[in-house]
N, C-alpha and C positions, 0 to 999 in steps of 0.2 A: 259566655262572658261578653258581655257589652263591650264595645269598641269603638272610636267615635276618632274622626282623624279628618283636620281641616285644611284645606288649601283656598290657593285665591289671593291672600294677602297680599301688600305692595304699595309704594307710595306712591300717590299721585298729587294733582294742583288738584285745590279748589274748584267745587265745579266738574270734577271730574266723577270717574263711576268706577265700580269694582263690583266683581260676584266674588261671594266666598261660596265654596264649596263644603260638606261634612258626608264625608261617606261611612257609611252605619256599619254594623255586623253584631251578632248576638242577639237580635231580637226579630220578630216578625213587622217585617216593613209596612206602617201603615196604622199601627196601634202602637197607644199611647201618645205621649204628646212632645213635640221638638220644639227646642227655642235655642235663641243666641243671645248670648251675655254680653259684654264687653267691660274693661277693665281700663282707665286711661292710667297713665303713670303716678305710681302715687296715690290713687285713690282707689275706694272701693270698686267691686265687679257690679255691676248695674242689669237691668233686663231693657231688651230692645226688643225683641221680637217672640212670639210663639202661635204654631200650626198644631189644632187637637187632626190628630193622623186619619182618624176614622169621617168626619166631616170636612175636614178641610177651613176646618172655622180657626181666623189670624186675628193676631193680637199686633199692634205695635204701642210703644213707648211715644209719646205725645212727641217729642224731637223727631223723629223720623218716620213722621204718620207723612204719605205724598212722598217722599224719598225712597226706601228701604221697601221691597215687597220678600217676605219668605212664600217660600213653597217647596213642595216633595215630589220627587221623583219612588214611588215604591219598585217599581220595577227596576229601579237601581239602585234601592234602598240610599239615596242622598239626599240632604238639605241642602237648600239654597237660600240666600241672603243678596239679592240682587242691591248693590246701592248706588243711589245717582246723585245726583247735584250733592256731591259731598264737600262739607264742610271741617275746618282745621278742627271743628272742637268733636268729631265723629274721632279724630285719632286716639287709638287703641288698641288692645290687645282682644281680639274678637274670637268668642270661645262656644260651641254648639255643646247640645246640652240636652239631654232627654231625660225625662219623666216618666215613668210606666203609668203611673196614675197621673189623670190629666190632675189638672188643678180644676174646681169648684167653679171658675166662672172667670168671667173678665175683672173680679176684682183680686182674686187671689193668684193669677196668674203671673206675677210678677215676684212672687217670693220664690228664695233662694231654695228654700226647703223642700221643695216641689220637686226637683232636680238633683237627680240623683247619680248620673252617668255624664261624664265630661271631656271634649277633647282635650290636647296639647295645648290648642289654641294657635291665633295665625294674627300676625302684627297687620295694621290696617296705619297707614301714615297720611295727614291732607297734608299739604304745606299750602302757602294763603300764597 
């Protein structure tokens, strides 16, 4: 059984930087494909990022393209979200996310359907 559990979270100023964490279990590290969502208050869950496991080939969301870098750790089966120069409108509820089957390419990468296995998720706060 898939398992997916986030840390990291935390509020910071503006400007400032945060790594979230997603430590995996249930699948072989390295295949299929990881991404993170985020959800701000009130609104819908968005895509920000995805890593296909087997090349190493990343996606981001036009907002946090030069900001936000993901990457995998398989030998400790974890995702990372490293983010910098962050901004009040990145505040959200930041959620990792895996796919068995990657998605199609860089343009379908972004739907929700793709996504099949989800953490708890871990609050992400900017204040300005």
């Amino acid at each position: 059984q898939v398992h997916l559990v986030e840390s990291g979270g935390g509020s910071v100023q503006a400007g400032g930087s945060l790594r979230l964490s997603c430590r995996g279990s249930g699948y072989t590290p390295g295949s299929g494909c990881m991404g993170w969502f985020r959800q701000p208050p009130g609104k819908e869950r968005h895509w920000v990022a995805t890593i296909y496991g087997a090349l190493g080939i990343t996606y981001y969301t036009d907002s946090v393209k030069g900001r936000f870098t993901i990457s995998q750790d398989n030998a400790e089966n974890t995702l990372s979200l490293q983010m910098n120069s962050l901004k009040p409108e990145d505040t959200a509820m930041y959620y990792c996310t895996r796919a068995p089957l990657c998605p199609f390419g860089e343009e379908d990468v972004s739907a929700l359907e793709w996504y099949n296995f989800w953490g708890q998720g871990t609050q992400v706060t900017v204040s300005s």
